[in-house]
Structures are given as C-alpha cells and as structure tokens.
C-alpha positions as CSV (number, residue, x, y, z in Angstrom):
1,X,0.0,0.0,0.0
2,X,1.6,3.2,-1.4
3,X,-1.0,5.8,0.7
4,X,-1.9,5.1,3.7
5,X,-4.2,7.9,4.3
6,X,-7.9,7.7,5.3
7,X,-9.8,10.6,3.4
8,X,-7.8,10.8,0.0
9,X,-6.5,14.2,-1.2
10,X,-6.5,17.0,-3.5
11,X,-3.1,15.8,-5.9
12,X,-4.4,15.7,-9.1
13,X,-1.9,17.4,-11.9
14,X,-3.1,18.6,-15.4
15,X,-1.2,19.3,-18.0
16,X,-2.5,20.8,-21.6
17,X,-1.0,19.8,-24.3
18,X,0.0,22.9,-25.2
19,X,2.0,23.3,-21.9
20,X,3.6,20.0,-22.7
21,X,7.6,19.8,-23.3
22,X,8.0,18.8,-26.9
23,X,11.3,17.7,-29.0
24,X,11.7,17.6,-32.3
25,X,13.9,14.9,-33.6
26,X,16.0,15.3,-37.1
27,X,13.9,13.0,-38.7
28,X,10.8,15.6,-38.0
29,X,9.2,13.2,-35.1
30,X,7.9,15.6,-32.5
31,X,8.0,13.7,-28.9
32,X,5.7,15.4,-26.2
33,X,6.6,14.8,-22.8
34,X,2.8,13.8,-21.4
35,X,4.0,12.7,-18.1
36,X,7.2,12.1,-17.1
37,X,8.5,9.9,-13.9
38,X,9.6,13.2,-12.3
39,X,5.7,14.3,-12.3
40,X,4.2,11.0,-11.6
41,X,6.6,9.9,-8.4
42,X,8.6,7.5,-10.5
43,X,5.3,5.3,-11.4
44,X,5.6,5.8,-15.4
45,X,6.3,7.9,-17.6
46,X,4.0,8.7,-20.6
47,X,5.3,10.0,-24.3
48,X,2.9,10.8,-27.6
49,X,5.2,10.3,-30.3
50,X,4.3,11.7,-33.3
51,X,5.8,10.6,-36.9
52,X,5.6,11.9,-40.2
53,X,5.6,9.4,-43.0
54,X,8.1,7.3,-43.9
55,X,10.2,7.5,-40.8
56,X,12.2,5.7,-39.4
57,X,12.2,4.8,-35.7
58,X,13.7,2.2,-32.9
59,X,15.8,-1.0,-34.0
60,X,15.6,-4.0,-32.2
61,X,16.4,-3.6,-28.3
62,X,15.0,-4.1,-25.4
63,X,15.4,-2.3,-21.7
64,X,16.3,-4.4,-18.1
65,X,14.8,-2.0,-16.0
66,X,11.5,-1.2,-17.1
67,X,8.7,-2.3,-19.5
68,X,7.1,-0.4,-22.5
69,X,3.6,0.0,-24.1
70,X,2.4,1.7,-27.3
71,X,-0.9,2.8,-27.8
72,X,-2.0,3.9,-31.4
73,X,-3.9,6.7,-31.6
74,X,-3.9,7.7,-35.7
75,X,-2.5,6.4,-38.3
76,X,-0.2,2.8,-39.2
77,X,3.0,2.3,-37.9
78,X,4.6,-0.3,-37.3
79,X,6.1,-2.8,-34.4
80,X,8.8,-5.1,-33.7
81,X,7.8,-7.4,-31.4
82,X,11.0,-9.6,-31.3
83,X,10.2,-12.0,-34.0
84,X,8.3,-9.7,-36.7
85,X,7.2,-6.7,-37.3
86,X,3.2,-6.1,-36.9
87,X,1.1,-3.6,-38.4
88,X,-0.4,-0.8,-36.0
89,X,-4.0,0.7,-36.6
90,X,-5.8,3.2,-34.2
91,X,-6.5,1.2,-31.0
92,X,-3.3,-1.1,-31.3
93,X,-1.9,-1.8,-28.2
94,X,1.7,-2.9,-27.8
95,X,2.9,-4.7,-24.0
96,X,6.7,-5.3,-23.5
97,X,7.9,-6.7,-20.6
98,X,11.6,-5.7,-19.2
99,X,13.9,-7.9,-21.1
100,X,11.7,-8.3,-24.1
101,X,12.8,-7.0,-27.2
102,X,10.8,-4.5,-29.7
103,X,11.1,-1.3,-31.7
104,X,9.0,1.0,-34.0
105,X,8.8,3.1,-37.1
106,X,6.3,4.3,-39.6
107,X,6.3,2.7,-42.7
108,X,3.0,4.4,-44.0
109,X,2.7,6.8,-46.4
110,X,0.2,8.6,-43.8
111,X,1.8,10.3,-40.4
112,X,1.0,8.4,-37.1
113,X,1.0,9.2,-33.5
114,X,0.7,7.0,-30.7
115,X,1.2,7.2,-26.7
116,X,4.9,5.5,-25.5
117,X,4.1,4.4,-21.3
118,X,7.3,3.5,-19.3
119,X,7.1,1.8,-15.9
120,X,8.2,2.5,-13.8
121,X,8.8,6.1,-14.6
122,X,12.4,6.3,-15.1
123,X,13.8,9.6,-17.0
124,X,13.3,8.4,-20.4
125,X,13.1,12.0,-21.3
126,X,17.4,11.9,-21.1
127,X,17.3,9.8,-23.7
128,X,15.3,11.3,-26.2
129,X,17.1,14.4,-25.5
130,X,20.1,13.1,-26.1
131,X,19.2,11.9,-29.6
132,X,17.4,15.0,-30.2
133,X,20.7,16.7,-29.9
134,X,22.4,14.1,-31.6
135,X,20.5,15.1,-34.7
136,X,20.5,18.8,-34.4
137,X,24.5,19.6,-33.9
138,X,25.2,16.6,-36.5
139,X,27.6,15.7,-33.7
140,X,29.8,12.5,-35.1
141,X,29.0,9.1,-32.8
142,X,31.9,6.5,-32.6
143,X,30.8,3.0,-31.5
144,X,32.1,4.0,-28.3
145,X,30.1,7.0,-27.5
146,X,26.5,5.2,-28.5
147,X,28.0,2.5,-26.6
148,X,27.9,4.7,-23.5
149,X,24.6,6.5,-23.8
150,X,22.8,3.5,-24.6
151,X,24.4,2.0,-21.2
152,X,23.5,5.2,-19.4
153,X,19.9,5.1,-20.3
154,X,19.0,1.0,-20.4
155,X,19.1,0.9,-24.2
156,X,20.3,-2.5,-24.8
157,X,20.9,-2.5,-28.5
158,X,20.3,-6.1,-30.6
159,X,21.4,-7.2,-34.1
C-alpha cells in the first residue's frame, strides 16, 4: 500500500497539451513529454510520439529495468515485437515486458502518433534528449560513445 491515508486528497496534476515539453527529432518526429517519472513519483512515464511518414524509428532492443507500451492513436505504424514486425491501426496496443525485445517506425505513407508508457517512470526523457541533440548539432558518434549513452539510459541494442 503506497498511501496510507484515510480521506484521499487533492493531488491531481493537469497538463495541456499545449504546456507539454516537446522535442523535435532530425527526422521531423515531434516527442511530447505527457508525463514524465519526475511528475508522476517515479510510477511511469508517458510519451505521444508523433511521426511523419516514412520515418524511421527504434531498432531491435529491449530495456532491463522497465517495461514499454504503445498505444496507437492515428495512423499505421509499425512494431517489432521480437520476431516480426506487426502492423499498427488506431486502437493497437503494444505490452513489453523488461527484457523483451521490440522497436518502432512508420512505414506508411500517412503520419502516425501514438502514446509511449514506461514503468516505472524512469527519465526516459534523457534519452530522447540526447538523440534529439544528436541530430540537431550533427555531432559524429563512434561506437564507443552510443555505446555509452545506450548504457546510461538501459538501451540494450540487438542485431
């Protein structure tokens, strides 16, 4: 039991979307902060990714630490779920446990968006910076270097 009060209490956070953090990636992916694990007392962390056509997104890897969802709200991108890659449609849902391994892009010629959860809510947000910096500055990644920000954020990369 996480609260132990006995009335409840007034805690309730809203965010517009308007007021939400957003990054836009080289590729032209825009990634809105929803909810991060800093807002939400580490329980998860809550991302609408949204892709413009054609785009490329996540390889194959998978994360010890936490498990990751996917929600499609428009459009058809698509999933790896470890063995294949499966064709998203509004409603999709998406469960990955920690250890299991997945990734995501939008093969469509249509744009798609759809909600990213993380639990618990660890600061995924450092990541995504990362690589949205990464593609701004054009900054030049050895093996080395991607080797150490994959490590720093649970990003286990696989072939």
């Amino acid at each position: 039991m996480s609260y132990t009060g006995e009335s409840g209490e007034v805690s309730a956070t809203a965010v517009p979307m308007a007021e939400m953090r957003a990054l836009t990636m080289k590729s032209g992916t825009v990634a809105r902060f929803v909810a991060t694990g800093s807002s939400t007392r580490g329980d998860f962390g809550l991302y609408r990714w949204e892709m413009r056509a054609h785009t490329g997104g996540a390889t194959g890897h998978f994360h010890r630490t936490f498990s990751e969802s996917f929600y499609v709200l428009d459009g058809n991108p698509s999933f790896f779920n470890g063995e294949s890659w499966l064709a998203g449609e509004p409603g999709f849902f998406l469960y990955i446990p920690q250890g299991g391994i997945h990734g995501f892009r939008n093969d469509s010629p249509a744009p798609a968006t759809f909600l990213i959860l993380f639990s618990p809510g660890v600061a995924r947000e450092g990541y995504f910076e990362a690589l949205a910096e990464i593609g701004a500055t054009g900054r030049q990644m050895t093996k080395a270097d991607w080797a150490d920000l994959y490590a720093r954020h649970d990003q286990v990369m696989v072939e």
